[in-house]
C-alpha positions in Angstrom: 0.0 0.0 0.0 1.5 3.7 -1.2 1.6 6.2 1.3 -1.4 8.1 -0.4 -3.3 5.2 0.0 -2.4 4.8 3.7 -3.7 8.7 4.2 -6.8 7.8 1.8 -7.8 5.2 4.2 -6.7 7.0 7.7 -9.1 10.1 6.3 -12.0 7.7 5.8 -11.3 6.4 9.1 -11.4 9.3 11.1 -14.5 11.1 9.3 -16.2 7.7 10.2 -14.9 8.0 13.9 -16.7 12.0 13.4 -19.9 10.7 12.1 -20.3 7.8 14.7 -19.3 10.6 17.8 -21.8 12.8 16.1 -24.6 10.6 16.2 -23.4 9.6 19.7 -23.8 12.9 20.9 -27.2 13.2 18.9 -28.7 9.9 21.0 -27.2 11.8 24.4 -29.2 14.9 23.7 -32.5 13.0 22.7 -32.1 10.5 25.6 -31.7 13.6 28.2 -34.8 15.0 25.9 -36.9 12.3 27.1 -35.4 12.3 30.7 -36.4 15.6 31.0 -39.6 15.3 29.4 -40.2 11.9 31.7 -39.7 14.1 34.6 -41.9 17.0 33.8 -44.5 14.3 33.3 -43.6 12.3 36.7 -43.7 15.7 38.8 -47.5 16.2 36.6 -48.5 13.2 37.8 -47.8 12.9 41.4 -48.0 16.7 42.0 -50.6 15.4 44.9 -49.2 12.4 45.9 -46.2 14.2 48.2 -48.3 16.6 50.4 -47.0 16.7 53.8 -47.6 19.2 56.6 -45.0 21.8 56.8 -44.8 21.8 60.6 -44.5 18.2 60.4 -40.9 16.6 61.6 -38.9 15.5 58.6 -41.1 17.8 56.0 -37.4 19.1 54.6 -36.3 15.5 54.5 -39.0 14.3 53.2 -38.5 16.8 50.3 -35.6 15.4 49.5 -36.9 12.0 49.1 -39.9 13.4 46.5 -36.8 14.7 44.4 -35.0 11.4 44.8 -38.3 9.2 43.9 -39.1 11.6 41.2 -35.9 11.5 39.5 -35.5 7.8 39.9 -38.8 7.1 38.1 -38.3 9.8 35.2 -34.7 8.2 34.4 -36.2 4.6 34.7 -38.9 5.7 32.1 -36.2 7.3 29.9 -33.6 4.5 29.8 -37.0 2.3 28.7 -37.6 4.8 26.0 -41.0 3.9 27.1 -42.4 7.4 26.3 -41.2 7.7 22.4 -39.8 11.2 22.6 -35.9 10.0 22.2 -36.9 7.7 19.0 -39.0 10.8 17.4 -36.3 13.2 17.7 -33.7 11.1 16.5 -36.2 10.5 13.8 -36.4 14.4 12.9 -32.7 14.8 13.0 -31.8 11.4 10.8 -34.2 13.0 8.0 
């Protein structure tokens, strides 16, 4: 192989090692579009399910724990992909 070759095939290589980061970094953004959308839709949902006394011991605490609980279930639902949101942007962008 000529050393023109070698360069041909070492360009093609590293525009494919581009394309594959770009993509990457398009499935990140449309993944943590869905965990974000997930949450919005989780904190909708159990917007009355938390209510505690504000006098009550542990109220700041048990703050805390709705934040934990609410993140836990959004991320769960966006690793699942469950909600479609990832799958239809990546859709828009591959267009």
């Amino acid at each position: 192989m000529s050393s023109i070759q070698i360069k041909q095939l070492a360009g093609i290589a590293l525009e494919q090692n581009r394309e594959r980061q770009f993509q990457d970094k398009k499935e990140d953004m449309a993944m943590e579009f869905e965990r974000i959308f997930a949450r919005h839709l989780v904190e909708e949902m159990t917007k009355g399910s938390f209510k505690m006394d504000d006098n009550a011991y542990g109220a700041s605490s048990f703050g805390i724990h709705r934040t934990h609980i609410t993140d836990t279930l959004a991320n769960e639902i966006a690793q699942q992909r469950k909600l479609g949101m990832a799958d239809m942007v990546m859709k828009h962008w591959n267009k």
